[in-house]
C-alpha positions in Angstrom: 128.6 11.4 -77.4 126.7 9.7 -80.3 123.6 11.1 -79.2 124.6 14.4 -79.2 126.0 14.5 -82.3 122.7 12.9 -83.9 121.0 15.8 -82.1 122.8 18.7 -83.8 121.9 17.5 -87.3 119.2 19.8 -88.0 121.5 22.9 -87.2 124.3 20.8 -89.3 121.3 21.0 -92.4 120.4 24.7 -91.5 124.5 26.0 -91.6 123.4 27.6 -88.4 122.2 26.7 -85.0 118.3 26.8 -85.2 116.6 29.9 -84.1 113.6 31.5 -83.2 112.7 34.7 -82.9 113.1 34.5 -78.9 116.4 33.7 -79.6 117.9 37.1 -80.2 117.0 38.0 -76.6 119.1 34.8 -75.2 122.0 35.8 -77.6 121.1 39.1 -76.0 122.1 37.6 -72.2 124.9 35.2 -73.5 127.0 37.8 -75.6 126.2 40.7 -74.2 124.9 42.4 -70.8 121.6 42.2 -71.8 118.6 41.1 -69.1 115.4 39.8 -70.3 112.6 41.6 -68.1 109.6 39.0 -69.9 111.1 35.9 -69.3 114.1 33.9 -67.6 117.7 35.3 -68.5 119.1 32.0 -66.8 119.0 29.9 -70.0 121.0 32.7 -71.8 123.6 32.6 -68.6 123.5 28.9 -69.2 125.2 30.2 -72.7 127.0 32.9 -71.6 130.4 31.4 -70.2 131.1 29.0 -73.8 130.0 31.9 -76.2 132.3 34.5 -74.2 135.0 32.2 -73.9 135.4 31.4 -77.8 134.8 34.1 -80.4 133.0 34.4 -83.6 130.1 31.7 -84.9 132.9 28.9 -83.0 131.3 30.4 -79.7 127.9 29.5 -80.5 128.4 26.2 -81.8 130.1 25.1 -78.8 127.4 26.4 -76.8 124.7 24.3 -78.7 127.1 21.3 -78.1 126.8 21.8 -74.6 123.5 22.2 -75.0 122.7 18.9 -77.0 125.2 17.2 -74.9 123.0 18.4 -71.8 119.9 16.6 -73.6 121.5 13.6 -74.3 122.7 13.2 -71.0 118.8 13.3 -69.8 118.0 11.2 -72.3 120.6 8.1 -72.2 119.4 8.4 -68.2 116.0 8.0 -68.8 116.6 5.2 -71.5 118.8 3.2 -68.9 116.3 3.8 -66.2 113.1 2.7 -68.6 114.7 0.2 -70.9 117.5 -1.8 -68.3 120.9 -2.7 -68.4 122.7 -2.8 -71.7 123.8 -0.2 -74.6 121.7 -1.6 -77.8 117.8 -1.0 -76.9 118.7 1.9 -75.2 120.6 3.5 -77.9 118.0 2.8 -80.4 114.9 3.9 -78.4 117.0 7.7 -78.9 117.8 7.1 -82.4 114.6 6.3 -83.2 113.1 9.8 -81.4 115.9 11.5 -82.8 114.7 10.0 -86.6 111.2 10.4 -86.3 109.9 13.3 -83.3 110.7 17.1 -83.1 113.4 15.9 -80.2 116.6 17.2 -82.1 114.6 20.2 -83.5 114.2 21.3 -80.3 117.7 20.3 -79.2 119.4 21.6 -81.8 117.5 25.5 -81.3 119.2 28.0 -78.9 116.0 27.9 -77.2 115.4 26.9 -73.8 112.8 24.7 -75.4 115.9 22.5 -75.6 115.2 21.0 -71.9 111.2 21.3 -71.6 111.2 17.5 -72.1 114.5 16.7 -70.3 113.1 18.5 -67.2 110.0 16.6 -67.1 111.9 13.2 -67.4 114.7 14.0 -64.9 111.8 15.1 -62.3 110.0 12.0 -62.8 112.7 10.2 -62.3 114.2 11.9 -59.2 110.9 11.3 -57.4 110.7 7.5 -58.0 113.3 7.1 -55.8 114.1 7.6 -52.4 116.2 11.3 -52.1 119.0 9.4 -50.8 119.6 7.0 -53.7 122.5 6.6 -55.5 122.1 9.6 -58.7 118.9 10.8 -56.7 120.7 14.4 -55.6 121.9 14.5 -59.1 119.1 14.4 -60.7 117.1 16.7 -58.4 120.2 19.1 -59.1 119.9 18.6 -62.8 116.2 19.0 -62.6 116.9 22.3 -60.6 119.3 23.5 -62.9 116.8 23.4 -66.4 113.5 24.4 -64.3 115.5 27.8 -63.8 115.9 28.1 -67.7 112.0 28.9 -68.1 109.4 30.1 -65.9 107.0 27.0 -67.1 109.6 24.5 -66.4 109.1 25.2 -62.8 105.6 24.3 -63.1 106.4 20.9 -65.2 109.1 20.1 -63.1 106.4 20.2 -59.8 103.7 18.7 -61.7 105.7 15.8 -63.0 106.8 14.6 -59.8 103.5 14.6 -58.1 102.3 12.9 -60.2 105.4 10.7 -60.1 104.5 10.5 -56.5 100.7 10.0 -56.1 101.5 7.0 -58.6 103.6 5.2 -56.1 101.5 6.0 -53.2 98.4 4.5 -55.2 100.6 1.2 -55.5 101.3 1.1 -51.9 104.4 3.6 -51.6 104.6 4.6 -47.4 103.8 7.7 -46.2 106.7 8.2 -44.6 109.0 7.6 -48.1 106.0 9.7 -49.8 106.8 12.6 -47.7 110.4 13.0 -48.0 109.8 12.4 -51.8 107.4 15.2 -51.6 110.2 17.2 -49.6 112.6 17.1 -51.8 110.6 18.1 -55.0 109.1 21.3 -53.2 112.3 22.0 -52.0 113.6 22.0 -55.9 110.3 24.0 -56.8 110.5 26.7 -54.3 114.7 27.0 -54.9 113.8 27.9 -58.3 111.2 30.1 -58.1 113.1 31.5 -54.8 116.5 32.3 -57.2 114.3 33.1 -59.9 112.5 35.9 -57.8 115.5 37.1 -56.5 117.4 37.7 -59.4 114.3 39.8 -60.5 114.2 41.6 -57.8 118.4 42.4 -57.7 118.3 43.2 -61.5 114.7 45.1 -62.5 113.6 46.0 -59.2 110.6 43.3 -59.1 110.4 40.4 -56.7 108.3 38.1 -58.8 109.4 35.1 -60.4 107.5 35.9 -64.0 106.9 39.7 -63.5 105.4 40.1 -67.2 103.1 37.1 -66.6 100.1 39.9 -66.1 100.8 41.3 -69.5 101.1 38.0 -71.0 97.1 37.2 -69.3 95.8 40.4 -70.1 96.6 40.1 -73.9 94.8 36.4 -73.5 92.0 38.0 -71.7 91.5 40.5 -74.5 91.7 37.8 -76.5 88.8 35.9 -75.6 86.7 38.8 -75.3 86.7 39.1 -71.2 89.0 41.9 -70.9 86.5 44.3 -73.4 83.0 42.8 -71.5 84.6 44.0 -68.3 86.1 47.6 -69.6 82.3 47.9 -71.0 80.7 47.4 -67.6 83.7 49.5 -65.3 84.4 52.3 -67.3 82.4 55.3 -66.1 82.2 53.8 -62.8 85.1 52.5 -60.7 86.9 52.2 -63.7 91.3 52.3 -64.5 91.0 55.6 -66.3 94.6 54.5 -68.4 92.9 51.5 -69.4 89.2 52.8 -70.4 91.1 55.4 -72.5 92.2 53.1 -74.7 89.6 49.9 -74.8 88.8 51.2 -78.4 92.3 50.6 -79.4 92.9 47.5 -78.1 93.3 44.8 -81.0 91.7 41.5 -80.6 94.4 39.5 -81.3 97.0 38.5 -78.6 100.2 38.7 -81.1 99.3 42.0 -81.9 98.4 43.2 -78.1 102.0 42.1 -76.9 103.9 42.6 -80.4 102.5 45.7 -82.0 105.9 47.8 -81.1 104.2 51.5 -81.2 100.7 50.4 -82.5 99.8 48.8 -79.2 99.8 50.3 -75.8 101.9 47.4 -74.5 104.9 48.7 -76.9 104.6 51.9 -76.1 104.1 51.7 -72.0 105.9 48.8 -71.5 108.5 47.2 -74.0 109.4 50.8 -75.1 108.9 52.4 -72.2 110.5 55.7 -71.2 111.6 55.0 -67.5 110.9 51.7 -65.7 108.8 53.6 -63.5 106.3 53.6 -66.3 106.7 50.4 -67.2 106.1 49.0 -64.1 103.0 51.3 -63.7 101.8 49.8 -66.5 102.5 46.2 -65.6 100.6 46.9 -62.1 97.5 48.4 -64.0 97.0 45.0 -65.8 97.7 42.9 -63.1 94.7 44.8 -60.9 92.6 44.4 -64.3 93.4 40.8 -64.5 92.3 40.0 -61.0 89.4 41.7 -61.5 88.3 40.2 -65.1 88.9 36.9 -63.4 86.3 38.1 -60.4 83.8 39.7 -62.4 83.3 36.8 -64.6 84.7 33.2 -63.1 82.5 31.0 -65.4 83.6 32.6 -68.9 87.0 32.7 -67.9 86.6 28.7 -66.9 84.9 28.0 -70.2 88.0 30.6 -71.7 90.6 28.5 -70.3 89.1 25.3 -71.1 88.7 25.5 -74.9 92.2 27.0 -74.7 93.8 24.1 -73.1 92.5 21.4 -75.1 93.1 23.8 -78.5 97.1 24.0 -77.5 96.5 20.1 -76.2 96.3 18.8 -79.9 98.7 21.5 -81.8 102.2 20.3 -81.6 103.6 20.8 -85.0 106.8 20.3 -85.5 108.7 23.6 -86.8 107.0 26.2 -85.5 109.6 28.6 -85.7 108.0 31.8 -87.3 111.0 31.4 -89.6 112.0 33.4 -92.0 109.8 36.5 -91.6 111.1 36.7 -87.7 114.3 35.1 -87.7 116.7 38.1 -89.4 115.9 38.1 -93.2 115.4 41.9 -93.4 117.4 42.6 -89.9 115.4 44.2 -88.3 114.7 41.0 -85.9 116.4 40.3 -82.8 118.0 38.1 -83.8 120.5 39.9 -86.5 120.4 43.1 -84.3 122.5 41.1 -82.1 124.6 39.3 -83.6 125.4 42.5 -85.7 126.3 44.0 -82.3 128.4 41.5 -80.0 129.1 39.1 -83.2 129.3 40.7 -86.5 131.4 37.9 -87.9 128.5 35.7 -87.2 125.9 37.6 -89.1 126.9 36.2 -92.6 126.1 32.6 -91.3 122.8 33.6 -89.8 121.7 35.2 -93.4 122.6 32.2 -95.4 120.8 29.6 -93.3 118.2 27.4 -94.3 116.0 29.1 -91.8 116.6 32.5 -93.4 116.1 31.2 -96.4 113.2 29.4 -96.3 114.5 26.3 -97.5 114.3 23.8 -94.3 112.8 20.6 -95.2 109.5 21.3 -92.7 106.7 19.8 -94.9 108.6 15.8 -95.0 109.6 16.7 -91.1 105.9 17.6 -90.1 104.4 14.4 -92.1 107.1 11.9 -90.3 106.4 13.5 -87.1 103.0 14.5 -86.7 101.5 11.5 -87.3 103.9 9.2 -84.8 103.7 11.8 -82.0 99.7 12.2 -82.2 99.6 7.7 -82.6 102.1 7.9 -79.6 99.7 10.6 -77.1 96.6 8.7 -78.2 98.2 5.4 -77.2 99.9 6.7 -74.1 96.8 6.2 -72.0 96.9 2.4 -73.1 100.5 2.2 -71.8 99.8 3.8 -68.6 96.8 0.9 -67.8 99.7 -1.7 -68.9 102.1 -0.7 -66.8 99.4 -0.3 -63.7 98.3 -4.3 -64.9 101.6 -5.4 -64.5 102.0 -3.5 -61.0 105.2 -1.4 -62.9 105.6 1.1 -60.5 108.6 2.9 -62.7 106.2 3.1 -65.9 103.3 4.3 -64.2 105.7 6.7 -62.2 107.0 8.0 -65.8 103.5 7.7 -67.7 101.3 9.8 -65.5 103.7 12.3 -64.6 104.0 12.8 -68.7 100.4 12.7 -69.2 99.9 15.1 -66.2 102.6 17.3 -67.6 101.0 17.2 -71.1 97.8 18.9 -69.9 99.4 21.3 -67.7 101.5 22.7 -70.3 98.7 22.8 -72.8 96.4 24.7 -69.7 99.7 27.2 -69.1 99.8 28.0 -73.1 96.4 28.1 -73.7 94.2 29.2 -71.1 97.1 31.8 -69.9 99.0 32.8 -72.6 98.2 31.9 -76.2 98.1 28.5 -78.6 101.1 27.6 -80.6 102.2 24.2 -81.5 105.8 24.9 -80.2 104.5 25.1 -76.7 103.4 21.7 -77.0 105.5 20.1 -79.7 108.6 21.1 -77.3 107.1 18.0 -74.5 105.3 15.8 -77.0 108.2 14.5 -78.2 108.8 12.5 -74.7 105.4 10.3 -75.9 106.4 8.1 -78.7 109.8 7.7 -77.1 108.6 6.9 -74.0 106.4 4.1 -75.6 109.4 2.6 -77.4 111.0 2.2 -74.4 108.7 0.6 -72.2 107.9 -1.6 -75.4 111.2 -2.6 -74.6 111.0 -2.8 -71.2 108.0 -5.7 -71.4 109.7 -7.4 -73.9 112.7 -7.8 -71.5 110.3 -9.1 -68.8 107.1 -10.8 -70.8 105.3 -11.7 -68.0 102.4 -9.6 -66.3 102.4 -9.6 -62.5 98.9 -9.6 -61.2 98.0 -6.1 -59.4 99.0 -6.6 -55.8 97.3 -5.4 -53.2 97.4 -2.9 -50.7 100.1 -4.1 -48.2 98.2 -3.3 -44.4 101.8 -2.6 -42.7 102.5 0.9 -45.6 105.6 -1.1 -47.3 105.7 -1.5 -51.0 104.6 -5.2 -52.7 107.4 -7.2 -53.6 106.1 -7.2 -57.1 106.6 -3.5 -57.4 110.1 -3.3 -55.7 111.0 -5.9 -58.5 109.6 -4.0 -61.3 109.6 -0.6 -60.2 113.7 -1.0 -59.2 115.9 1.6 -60.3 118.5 0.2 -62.7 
């Protein structure tokens, strides 16, 4: 595919499939017998069967063509859906993403970052349309299928089709189509997080879906100052005795918290751990202390979360890849650790990438991007009170359930984990090409249809079954 192909240029320029340093423990899953215990090991069994089946660096090139061929699939549906019949707009709505957004950057990285925008779209687009419609099963399957490769898809993928579906109820969508809709989106949402749990629970023991999401808070927590207010006013009293032990210790800044190896507690008691009943003790200590942070003080938590949301809300750099310091230069990363164990004759590409190098072309990248994605999310609004003029049931569908999935991911980053701009350049992306194509769209059909009304008997206007049809 075309599209595909396009996608992988930026691992084509970097002599290696992009990384980050998140990678090594997916490459951990997929060539090995590895099991992530802070995040979901289903992307890196996504990889596994391709990278097993053909050795050396061939292994993980074929398994980023899947991968890009996944992302174009997503996004040749969505620009067919969007845009109408024919090959030509389509096509160039994607070439024109792929030329001028972080899409392929994110494509081309074994990251499961790959399908944070492809999960949004196919959720969207799943619930504008009745679960029995033709493609309907296959795209809840699809959406399924990429919501399991990261805790937060789960998440987007519920948030973007409620929204999908409160925007077709608001144009006159009946309550009986709303609810199977509805039903078929939770039932997507609570398969993952049901699969999700389970292979937690069959693997480490733990039946949660994220079961380091109380680290990941705490070290936000402590962050923002919360976590060391609280310790101040509990210790002596009811206090964790583990925890108040070591307040003095605690750095203030979240990377260092989760990352400091043997300088932080987390290292030591948890990622280093010396039996999992440790680490698990430790992981239950801060999950009481975030509950009770939270309690004791609601407001500054509110304000907290907040000011983090709308800081991750407006950083979406392009590149954020923490390359080369943690992608293998001196390895020591995860990365090279890897590869030198399952595929040493990989390791020689790895060193002499761009990445590791330091020679990707990320200030020309940032200055083509940044600025379109930022004139796209500012103008997205404007799109989503054209499409609601013109009674386009699709584009406001598709618009709001972006919009809505903009913020939550920003509030998941921000307010619970921390700010980086590749939480949010990995969905911003969807903006400027979803602009393009309903620019299209319009131009296909130029003439506005007056809002219609309410209908009193619960069916949908004919003006929105005509413009809202699924092509």
């Amino acid at each position: 595919m075309p599209i595909a192909l396009l996608l992988m240029i930026p691992a084509f320029i970097n002599g290696f499939p992009l990384v980050f340093p998140d990678s090594g423990t997916y490459l951990g899953i997929a060539t090995g017998n590895d099991y992530a215990i802070d995040r979901s090991s289903f992307y890196g069994l996504l990889l596994r069967p391709l990278v097993r089946a053909i050795p050396g660096l061939a292994g993980l090139w074929v398994a980023l063509g899947a991968q890009t061929v996944a992302v174009a699939g997503a996004l040749w549906i969505g620009s067919r859906s969007i845009a109408g019949p024919g090959i030509g707009p389509p096509l160039a709505a994607c070439v024109a993403a792929i030329l001028v957004t972080a899409l392929p950057w994110h494509a081309a990285q074994i990251m499961p970052d790959a399908y944070t925008g492809p999960v949004v779209l196919l959720a969207a687009l799943a619930a504008s349309r009745a679960p029995t419609a033709p493609q309907a099963p296959l795209l809840w399957l699809a959406t399924l299928l990429l919501a399991m490769t990261h805790y937060t898809h789960v998440v987007l993928a519920g948030a973007a089709a409620g929204a999908a579906i409160v925007a077709q109820i608001a144009l006159g969508l009946a309550w009986r189509a709303a609810a199977a809709r509805t039903a078929a989106a939770a039932a997507v949402v609570c398969s993952a997080v049901a699969l999700l749990t389970a292979a937690n629970a069959a693997v480490l023991g733990r039946p949660a879906m994220s079961p380091m999401g109380p680290v990941f808070l705490f070290a936000r927590l402590n962050a923002d100052g919360l976590a060391g207010r609280w310790l101040d006013h509990v210790c002596g009293e009811a206090a964790p005795p583990a925890l108040c032990g070591i307040r003095a210790d605690l750095p203030k800044n979240s990377q260092a918290l989760l990352w400091g190896d043997g300088a932080s507690f987390v290292g030591r008691h948890i990622w280093q751990a010396g039996s999992d009943a440790e680490r698990w003790l430790w992981v239950d200590r801060l999950a009481r202390a975030d509950r009770a942070i939270i309690a004791d003080q609601p407001v500054a938590f509110a304000r907290s979360a907040l000011h983090g949301t709308w800081r991750q809300l407006i950083a979406f750099h392009v590149l954020d890849d923490e390359c080369p310091e943690g992608c293998g230069r001196n390895r020591l990363g995860g990365i090279a650790y890897v590869l030198a164990r399952d595929r040493p004759t990989a390791l020689p590409a790895l060193m002499a990438s761009a990445q590791v190098r330091d020679t990707l072309p990320k200030a020309a990248v940032r200055a083509i991007a940044l600025p379109v994605t930022a004139a796209a999310i500012i103008l997205l609004p404007f799109g989503l009170w054209r499409a609601w003029r013109r009674c386009d049931a699709l584009a406001i569908s598709i618009s709001l359930a972006l919009l809505t999935t903009l913020i939550v991911n920003a509030a998941l980053a921000g307010a619970l984990s921390d700010v980086h701009d590749r939480y949010q350049s990995r969905l911003a992306w969807v903006a400027p090409w979803l602009l393009m194509l309903l620019w299209i769209r319009w131009r296909r059909s130029p003439c506005p249809s007056p809002l219609a009304p309410r209908p009193s008997n619960g069916h949908k206007p004919a003006q929105i079954q005509r413009s809202g049809q699924n092509r």
